[in-house]
Chimera marker file (.cmm) of the C-alpha trace (Angstrom):
<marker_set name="trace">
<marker id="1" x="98.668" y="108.631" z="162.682" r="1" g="1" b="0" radius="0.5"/>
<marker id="2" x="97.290" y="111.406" z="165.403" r="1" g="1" b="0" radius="0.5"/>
<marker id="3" x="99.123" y="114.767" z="164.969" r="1" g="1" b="0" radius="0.5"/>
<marker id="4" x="99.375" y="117.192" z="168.308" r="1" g="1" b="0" radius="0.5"/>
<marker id="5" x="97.949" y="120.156" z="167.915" r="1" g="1" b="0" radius="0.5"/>
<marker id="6" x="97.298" y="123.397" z="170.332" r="1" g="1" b="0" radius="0.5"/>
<marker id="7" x="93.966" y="124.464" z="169.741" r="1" g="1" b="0" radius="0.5"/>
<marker id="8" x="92.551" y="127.811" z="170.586" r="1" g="1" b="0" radius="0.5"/>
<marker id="9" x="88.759" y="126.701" z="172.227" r="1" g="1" b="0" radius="0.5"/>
<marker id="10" x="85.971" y="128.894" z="173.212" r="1" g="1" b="0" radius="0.5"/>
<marker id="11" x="83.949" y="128.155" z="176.154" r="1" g="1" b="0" radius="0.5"/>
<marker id="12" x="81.165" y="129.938" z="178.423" r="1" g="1" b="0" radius="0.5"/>
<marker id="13" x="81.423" y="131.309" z="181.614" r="1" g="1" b="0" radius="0.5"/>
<marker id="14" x="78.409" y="130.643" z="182.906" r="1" g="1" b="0" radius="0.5"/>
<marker id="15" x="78.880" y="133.691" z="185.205" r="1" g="1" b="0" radius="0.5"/>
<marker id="16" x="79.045" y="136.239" z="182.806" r="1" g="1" b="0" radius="0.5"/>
<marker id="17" x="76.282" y="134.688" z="180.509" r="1" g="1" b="0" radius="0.5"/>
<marker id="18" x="72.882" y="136.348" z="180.469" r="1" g="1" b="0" radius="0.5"/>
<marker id="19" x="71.198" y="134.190" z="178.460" r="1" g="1" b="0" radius="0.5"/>
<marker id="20" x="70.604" y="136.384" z="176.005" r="1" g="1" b="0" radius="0.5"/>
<marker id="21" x="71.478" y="134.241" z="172.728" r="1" g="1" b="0" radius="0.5"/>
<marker id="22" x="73.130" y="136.996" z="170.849" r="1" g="1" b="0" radius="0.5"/>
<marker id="23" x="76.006" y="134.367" z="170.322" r="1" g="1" b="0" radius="0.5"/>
<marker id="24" x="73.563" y="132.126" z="168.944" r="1" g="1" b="0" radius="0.5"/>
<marker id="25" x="71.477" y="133.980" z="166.761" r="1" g="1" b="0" radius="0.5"/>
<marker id="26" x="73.902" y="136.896" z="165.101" r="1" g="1" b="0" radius="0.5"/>
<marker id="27" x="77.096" y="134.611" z="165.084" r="1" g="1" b="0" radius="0.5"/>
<marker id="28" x="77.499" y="131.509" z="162.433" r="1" g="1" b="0" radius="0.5"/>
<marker id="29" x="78.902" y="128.651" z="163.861" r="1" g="1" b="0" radius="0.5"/>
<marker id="30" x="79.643" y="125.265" z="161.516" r="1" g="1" b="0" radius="0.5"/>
<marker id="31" x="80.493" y="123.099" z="164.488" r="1" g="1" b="0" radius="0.5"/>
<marker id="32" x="78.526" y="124.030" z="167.513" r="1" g="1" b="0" radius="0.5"/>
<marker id="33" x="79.361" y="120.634" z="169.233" r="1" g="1" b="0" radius="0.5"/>
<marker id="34" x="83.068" y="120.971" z="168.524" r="1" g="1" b="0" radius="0.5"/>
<marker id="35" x="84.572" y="124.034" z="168.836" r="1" g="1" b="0" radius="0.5"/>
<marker id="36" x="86.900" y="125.033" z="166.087" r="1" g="1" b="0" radius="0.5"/>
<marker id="37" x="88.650" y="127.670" z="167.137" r="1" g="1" b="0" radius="0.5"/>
<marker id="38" x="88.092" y="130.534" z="165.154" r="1" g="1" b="0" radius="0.5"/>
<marker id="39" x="86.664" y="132.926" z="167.856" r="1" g="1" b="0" radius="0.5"/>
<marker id="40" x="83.463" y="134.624" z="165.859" r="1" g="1" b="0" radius="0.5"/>
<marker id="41" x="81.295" y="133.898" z="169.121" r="1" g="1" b="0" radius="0.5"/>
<marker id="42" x="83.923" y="135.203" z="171.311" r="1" g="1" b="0" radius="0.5"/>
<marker id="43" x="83.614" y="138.334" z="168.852" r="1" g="1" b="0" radius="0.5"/>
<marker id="44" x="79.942" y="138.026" z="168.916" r="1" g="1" b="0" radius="0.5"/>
<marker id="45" x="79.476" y="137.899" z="173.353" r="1" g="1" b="0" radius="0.5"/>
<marker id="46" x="77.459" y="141.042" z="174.026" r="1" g="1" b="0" radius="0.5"/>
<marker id="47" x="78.886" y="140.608" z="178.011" r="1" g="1" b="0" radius="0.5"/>
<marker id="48" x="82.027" y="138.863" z="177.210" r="1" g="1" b="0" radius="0.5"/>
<marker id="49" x="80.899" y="135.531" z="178.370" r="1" g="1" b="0" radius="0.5"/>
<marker id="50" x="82.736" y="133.805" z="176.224" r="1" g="1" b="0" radius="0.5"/>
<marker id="51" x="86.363" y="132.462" z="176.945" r="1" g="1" b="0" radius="0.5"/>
<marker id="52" x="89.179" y="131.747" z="175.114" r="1" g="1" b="0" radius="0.5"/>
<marker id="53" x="91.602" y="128.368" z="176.295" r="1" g="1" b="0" radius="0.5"/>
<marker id="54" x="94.216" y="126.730" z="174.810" r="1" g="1" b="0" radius="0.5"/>
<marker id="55" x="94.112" y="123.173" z="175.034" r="1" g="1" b="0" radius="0.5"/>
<marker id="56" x="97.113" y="120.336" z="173.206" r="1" g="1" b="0" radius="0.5"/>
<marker id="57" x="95.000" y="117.801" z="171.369" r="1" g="1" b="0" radius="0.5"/>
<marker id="58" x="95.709" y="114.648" z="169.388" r="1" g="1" b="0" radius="0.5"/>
<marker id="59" x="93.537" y="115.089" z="165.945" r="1" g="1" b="0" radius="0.5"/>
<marker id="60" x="93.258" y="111.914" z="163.067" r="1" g="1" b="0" radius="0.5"/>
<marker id="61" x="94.271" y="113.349" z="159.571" r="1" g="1" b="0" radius="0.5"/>
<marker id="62" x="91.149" y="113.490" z="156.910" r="1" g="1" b="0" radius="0.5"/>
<marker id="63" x="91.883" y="113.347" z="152.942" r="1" g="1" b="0" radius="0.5"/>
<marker id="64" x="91.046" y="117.303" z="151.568" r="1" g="1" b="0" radius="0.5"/>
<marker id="65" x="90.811" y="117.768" z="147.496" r="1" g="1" b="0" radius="0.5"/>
<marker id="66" x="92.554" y="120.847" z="146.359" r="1" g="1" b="0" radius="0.5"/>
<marker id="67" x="92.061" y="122.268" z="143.128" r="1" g="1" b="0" radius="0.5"/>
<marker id="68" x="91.220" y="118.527" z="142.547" r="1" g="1" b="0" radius="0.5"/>
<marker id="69" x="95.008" y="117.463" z="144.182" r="1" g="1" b="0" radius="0.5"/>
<marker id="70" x="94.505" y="114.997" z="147.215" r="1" g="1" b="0" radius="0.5"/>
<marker id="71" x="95.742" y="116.004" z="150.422" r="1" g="1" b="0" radius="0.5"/>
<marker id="72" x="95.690" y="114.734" z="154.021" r="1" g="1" b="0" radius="0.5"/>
<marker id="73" x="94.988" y="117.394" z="156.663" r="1" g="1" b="0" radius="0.5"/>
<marker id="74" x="94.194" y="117.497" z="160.554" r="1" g="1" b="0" radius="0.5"/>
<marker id="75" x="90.719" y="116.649" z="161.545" r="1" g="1" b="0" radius="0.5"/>
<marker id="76" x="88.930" y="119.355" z="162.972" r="1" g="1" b="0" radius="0.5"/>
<marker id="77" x="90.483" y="122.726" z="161.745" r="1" g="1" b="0" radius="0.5"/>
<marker id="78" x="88.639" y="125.142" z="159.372" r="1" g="1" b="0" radius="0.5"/>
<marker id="79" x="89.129" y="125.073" z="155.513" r="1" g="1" b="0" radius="0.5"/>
<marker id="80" x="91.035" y="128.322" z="155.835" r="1" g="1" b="0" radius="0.5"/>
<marker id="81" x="93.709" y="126.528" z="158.469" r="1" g="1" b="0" radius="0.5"/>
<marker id="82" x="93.726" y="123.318" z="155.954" r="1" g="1" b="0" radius="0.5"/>
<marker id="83" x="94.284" y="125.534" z="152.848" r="1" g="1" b="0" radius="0.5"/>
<marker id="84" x="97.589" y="127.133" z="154.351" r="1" g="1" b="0" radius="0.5"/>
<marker id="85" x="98.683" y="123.701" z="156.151" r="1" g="1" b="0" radius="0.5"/>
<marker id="86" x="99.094" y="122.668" z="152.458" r="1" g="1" b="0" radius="0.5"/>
<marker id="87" x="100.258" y="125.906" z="151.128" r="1" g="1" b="0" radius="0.5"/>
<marker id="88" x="97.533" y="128.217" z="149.898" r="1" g="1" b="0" radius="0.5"/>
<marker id="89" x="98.193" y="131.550" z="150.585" r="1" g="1" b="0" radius="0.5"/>
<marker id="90" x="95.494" y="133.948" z="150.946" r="1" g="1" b="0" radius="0.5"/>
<marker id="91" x="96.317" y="137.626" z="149.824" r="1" g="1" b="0" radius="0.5"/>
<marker id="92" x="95.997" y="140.695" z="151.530" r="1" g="1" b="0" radius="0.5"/>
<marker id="93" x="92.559" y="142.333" z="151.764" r="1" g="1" b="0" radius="0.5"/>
<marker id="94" x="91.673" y="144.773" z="148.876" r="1" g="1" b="0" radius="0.5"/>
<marker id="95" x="93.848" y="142.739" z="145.720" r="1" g="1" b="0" radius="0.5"/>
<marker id="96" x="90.599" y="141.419" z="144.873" r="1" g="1" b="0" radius="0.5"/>
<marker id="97" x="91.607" y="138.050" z="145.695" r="1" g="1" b="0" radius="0.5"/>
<marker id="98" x="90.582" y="135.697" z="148.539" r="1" g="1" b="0" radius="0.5"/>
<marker id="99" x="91.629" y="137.415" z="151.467" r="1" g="1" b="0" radius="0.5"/>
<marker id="100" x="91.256" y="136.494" z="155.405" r="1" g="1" b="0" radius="0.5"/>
<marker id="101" x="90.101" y="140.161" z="156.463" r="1" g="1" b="0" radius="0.5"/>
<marker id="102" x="87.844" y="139.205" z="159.679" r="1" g="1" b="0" radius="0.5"/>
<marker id="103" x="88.691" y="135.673" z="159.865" r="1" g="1" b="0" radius="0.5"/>
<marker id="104" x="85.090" y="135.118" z="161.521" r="1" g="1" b="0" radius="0.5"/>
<marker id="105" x="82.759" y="134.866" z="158.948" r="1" g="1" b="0" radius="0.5"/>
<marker id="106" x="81.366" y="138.300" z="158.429" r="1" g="1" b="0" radius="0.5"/>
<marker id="107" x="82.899" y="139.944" z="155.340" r="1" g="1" b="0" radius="0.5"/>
<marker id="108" x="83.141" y="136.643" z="153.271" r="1" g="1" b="0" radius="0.5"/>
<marker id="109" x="86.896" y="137.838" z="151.622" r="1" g="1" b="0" radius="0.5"/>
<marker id="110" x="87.959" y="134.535" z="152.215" r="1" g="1" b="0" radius="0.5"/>
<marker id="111" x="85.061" y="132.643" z="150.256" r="1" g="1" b="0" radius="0.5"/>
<marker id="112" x="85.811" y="129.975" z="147.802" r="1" g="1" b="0" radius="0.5"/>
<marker id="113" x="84.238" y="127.261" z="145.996" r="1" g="1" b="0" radius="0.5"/>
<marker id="114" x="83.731" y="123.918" z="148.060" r="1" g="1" b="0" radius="0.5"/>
<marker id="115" x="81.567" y="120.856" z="147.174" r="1" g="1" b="0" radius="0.5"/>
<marker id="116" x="80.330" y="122.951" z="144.686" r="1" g="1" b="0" radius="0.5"/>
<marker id="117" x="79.232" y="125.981" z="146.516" r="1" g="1" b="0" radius="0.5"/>
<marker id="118" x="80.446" y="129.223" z="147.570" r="1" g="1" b="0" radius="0.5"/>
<marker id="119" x="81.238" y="128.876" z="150.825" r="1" g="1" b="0" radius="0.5"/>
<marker id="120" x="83.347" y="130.807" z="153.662" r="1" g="1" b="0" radius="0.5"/>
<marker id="121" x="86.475" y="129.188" z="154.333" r="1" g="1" b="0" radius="0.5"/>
<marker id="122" x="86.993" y="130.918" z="157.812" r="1" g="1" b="0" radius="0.5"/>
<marker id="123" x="84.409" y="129.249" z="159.173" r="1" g="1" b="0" radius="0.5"/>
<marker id="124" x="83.966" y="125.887" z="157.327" r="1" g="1" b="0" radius="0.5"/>
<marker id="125" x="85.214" y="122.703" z="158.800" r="1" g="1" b="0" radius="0.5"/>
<marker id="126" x="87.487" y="120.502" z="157.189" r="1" g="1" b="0" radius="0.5"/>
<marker id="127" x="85.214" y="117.062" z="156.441" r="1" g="1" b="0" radius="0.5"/>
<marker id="128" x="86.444" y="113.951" z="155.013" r="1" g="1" b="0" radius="0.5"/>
<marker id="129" x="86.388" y="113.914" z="151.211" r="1" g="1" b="0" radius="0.5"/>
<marker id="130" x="85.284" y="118.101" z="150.865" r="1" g="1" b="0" radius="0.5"/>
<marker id="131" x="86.359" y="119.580" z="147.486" r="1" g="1" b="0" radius="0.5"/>
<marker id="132" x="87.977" y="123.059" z="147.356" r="1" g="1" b="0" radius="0.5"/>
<marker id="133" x="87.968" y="125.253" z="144.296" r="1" g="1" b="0" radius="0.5"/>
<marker id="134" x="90.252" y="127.681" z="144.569" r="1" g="1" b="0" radius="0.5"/>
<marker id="135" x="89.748" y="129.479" z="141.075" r="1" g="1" b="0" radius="0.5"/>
<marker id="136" x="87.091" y="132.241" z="141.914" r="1" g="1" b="0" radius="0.5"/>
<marker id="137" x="88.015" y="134.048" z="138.514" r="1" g="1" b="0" radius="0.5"/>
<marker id="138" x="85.049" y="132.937" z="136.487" r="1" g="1" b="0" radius="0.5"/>
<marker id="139" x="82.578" y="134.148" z="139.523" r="1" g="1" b="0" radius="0.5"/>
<marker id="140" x="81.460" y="137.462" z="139.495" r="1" g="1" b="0" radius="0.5"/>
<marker id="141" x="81.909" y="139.003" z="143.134" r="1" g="1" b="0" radius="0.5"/>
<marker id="142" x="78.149" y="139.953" z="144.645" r="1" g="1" b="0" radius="0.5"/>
<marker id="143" x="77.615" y="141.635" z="147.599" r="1" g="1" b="0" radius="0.5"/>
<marker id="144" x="76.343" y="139.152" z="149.743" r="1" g="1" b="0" radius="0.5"/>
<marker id="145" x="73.722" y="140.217" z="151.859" r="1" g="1" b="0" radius="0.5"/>
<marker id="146" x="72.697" y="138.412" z="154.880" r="1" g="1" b="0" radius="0.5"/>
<marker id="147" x="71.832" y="139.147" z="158.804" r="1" g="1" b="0" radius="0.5"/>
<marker id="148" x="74.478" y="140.675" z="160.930" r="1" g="1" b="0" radius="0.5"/>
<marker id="149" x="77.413" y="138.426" z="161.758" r="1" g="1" b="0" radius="0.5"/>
<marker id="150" x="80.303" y="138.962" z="163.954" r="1" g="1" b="0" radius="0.5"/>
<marker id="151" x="82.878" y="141.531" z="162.587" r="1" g="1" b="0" radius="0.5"/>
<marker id="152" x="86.236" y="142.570" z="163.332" r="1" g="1" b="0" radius="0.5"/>
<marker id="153" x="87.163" y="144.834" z="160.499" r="1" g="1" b="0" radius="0.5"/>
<marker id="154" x="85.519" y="147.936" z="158.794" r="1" g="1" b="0" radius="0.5"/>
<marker id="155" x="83.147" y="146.410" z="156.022" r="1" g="1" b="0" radius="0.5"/>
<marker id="156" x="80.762" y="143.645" z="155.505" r="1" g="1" b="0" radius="0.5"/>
<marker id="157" x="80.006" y="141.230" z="153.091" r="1" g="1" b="0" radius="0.5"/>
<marker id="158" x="82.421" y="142.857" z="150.390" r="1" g="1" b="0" radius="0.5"/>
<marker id="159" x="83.981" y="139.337" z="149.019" r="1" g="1" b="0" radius="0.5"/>
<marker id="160" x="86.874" y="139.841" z="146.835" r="1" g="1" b="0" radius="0.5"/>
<link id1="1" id2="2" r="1" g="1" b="0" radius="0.2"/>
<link id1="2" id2="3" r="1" g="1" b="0" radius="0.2"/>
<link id1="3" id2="4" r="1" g="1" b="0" radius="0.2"/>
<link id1="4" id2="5" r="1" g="1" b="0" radius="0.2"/>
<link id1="5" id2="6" r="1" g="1" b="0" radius="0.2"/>
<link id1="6" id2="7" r="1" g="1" b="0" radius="0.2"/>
<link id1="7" id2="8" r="1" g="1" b="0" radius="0.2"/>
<link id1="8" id2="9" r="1" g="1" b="0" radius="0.2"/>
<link id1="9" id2="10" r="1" g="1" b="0" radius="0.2"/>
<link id1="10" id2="11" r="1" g="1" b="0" radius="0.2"/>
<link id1="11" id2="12" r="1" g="1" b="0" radius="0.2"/>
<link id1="12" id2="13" r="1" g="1" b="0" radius="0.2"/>
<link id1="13" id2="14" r="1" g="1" b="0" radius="0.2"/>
<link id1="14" id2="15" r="1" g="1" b="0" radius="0.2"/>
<link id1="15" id2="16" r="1" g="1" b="0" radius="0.2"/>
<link id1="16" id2="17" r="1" g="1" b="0" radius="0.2"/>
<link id1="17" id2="18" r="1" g="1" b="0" radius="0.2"/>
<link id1="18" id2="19" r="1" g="1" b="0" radius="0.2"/>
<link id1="19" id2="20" r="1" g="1" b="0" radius="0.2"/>
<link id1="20" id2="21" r="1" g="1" b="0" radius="0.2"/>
<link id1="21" id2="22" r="1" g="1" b="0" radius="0.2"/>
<link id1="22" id2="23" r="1" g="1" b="0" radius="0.2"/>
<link id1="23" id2="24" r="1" g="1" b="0" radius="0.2"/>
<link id1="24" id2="25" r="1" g="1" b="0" radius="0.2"/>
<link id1="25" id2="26" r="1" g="1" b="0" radius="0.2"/>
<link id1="26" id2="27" r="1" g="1" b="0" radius="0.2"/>
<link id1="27" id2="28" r="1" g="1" b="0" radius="0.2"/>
<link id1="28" id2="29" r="1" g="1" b="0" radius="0.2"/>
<link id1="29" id2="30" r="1" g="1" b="0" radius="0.2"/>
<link id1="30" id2="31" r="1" g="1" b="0" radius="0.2"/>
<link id1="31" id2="32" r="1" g="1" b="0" radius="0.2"/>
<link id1="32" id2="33" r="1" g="1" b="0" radius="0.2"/>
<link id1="33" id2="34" r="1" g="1" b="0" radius="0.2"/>
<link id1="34" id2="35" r="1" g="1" b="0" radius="0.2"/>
<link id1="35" id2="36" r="1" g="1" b="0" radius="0.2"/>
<link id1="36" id2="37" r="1" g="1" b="0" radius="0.2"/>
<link id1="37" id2="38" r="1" g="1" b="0" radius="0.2"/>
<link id1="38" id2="39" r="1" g="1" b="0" radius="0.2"/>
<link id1="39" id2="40" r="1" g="1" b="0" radius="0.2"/>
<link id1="40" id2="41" r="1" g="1" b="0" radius="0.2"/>
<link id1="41" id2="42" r="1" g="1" b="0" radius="0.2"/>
<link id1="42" id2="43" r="1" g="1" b="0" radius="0.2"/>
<link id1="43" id2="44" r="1" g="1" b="0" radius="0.2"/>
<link id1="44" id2="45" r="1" g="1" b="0" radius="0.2"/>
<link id1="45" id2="46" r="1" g="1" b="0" radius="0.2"/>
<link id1="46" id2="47" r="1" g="1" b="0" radius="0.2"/>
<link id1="47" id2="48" r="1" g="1" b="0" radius="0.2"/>
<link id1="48" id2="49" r="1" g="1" b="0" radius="0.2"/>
<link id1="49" id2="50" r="1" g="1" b="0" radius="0.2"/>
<link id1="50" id2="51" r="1" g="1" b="0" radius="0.2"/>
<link id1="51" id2="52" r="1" g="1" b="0" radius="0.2"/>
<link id1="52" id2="53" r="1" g="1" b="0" radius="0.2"/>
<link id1="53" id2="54" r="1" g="1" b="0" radius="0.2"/>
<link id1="54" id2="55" r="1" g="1" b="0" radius="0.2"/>
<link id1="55" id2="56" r="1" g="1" b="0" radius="0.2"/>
<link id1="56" id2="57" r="1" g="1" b="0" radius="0.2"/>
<link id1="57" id2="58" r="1" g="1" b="0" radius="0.2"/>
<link id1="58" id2="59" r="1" g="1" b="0" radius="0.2"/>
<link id1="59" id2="60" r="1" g="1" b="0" radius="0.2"/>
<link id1="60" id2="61" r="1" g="1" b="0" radius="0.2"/>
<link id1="61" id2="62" r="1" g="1" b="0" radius="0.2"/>
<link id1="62" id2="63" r="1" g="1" b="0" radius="0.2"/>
<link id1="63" id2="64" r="1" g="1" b="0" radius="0.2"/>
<link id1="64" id2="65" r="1" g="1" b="0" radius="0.2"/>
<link id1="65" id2="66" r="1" g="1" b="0" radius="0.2"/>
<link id1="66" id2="67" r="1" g="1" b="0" radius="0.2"/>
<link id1="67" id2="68" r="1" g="1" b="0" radius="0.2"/>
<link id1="68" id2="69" r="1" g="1" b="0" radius="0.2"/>
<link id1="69" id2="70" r="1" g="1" b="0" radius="0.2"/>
<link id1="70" id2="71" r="1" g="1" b="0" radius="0.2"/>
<link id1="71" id2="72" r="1" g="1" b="0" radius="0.2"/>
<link id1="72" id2="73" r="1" g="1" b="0" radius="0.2"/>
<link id1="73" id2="74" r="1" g="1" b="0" radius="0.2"/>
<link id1="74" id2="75" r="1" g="1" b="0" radius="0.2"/>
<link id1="75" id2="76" r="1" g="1" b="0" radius="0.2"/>
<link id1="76" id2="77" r="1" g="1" b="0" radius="0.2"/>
<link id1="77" id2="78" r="1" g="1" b="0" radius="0.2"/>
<link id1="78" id2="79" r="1" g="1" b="0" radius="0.2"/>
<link id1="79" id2="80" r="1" g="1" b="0" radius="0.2"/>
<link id1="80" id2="81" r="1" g="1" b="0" radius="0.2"/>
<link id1="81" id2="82" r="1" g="1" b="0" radius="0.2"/>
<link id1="82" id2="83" r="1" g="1" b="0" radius="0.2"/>
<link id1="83" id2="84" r="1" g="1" b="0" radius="0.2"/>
<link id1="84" id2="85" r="1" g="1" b="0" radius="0.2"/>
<link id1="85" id2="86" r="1" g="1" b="0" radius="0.2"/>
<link id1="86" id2="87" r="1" g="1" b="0" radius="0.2"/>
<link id1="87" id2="88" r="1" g="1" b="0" radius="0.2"/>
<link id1="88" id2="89" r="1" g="1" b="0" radius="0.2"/>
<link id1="89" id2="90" r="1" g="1" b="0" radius="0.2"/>
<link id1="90" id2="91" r="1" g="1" b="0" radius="0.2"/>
<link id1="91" id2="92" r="1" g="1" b="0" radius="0.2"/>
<link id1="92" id2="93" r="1" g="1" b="0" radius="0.2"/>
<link id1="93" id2="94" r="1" g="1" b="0" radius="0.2"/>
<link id1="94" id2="95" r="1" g="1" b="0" radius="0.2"/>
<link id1="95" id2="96" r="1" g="1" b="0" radius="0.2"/>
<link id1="96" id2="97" r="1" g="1" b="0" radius="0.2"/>
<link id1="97" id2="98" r="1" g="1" b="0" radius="0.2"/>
<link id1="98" id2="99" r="1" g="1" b="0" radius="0.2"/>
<link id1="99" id2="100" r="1" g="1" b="0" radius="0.2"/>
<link id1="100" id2="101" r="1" g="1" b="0" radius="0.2"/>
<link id1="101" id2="102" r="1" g="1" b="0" radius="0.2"/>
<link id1="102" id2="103" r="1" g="1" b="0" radius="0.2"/>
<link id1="103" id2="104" r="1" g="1" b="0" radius="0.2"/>
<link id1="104" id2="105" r="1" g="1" b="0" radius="0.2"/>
<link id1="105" id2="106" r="1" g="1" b="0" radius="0.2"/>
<link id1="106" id2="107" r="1" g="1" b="0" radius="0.2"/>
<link id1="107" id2="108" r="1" g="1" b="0" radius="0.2"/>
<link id1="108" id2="109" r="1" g="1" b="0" radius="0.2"/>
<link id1="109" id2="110" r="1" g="1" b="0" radius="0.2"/>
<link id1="110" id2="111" r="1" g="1" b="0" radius="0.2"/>
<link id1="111" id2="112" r="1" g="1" b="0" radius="0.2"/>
<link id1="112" id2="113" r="1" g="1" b="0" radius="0.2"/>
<link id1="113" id2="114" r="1" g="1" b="0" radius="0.2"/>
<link id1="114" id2="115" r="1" g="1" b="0" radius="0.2"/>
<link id1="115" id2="116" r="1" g="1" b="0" radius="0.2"/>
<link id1="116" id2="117" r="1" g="1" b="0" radius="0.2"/>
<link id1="117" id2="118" r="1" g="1" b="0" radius="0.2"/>
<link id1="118" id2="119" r="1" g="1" b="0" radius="0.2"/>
<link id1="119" id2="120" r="1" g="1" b="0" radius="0.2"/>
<link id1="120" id2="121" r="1" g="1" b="0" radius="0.2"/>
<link id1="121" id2="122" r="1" g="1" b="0" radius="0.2"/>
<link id1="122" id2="123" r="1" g="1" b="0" radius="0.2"/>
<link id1="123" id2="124" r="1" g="1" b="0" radius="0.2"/>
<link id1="124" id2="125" r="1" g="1" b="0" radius="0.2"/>
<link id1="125" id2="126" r="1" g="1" b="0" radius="0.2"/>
<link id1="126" id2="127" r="1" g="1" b="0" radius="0.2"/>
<link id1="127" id2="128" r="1" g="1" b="0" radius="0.2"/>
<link id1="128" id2="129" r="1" g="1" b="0" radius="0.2"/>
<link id1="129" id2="130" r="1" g="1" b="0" radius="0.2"/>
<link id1="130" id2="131" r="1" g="1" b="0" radius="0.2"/>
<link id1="131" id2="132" r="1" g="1" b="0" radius="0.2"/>
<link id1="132" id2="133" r="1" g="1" b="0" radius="0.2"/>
<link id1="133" id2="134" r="1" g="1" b="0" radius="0.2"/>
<link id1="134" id2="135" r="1" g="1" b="0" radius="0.2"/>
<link id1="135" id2="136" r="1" g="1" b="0" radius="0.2"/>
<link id1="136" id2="137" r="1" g="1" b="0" radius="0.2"/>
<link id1="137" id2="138" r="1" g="1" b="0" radius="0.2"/>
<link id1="138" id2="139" r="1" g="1" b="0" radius="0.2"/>
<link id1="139" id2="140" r="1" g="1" b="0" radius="0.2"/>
<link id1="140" id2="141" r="1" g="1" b="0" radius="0.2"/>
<link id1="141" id2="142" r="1" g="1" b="0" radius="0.2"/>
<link id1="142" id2="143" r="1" g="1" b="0" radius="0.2"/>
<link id1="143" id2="144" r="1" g="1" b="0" radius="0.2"/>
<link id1="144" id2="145" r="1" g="1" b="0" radius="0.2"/>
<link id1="145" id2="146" r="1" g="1" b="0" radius="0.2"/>
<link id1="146" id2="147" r="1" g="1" b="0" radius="0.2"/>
<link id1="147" id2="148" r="1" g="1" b="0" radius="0.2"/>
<link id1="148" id2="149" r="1" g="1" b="0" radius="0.2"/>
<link id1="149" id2="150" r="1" g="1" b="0" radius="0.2"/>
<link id1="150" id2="151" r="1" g="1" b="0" radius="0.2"/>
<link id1="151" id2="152" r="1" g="1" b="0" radius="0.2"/>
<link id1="152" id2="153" r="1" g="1" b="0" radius="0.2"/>
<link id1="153" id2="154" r="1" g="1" b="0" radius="0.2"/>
<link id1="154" id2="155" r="1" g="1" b="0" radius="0.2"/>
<link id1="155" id2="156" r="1" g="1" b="0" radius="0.2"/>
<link id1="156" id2="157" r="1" g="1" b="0" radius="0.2"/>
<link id1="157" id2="158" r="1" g="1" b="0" radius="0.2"/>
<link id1="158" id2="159" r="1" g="1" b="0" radius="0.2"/>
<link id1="159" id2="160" r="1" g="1" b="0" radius="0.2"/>
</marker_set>
């Protein structure tokens, strides 16, 4: 059965946009053709092109695995939303747990384990069938180096 949803979408105004692809090539987007929601290329908009609308959509349900649990979650939300829709909670930043610190991909706090590789859970999109691992406790946290990404908090790449 569709569920209504509000949904927080990002789109371009094509006013502001210089073509520069900053958006493009610093920001890391999972679902360029359908926009999740989760603002990193808002973040990431050099000349604040980018623009944020809230739109009521009816989303199908897709069947998550949790820690191996089945569960049945709204279609087109990141792993991060699907994890708390059934209850995970993220801690705060600096327990040296999974955290949401930026909540657009740049720090990778919140990264956990799915389909069987470590994987950032802000940014991820829910498909039908993914596996989660929540246990991070055998992994030993890495700095993870990579390009520059969008960033809202002090830090980068400090998982954990």
């Amino acid at each position: 059965m569709p569920l209504l949803s509000k949904k927080a979408r990002v789109r371009i105004d094509s006013s502001l946009c210089r073509g520069c692809d900053f958006c493009k090539t610093v920001n890391v987007c999972y679902s360029p053709s359908r926009c999740l929601g989760y603002l990193s290329c808002y973040y990431s908009c050099p000349f604040e092109a980018r623009v944020i609308e809230y739109e009521d959509e009816y989303v199908r349900e897709v069947t998550i695995y949790v820690d191996k649990v089945r569960y049945r979650v709204p279609d087109g939300i990141t792993v991060a939303e699907a994890l708390r829709y059934v209850g995970f909670e993220f801690k705060r930043p600096g327990l040296g747990e999974p955290s949401l610190a930026c909540k657009t991909g740049g720090c990778w706090a919140c990264a956990l384990i799915i389909n069987g590789s470590l994987e950032r859970t802000c940014i991820t999109p829910v498909i039908n069938g993914m596996r989660i691992d929540t246990q991070v406790r055998d992994i030993e946290p890495r700095r993870i180096v990579h390009g520059p990404s969008p960033h809202i908090v002090g830090g980068k790449a400090t998982p954990w």
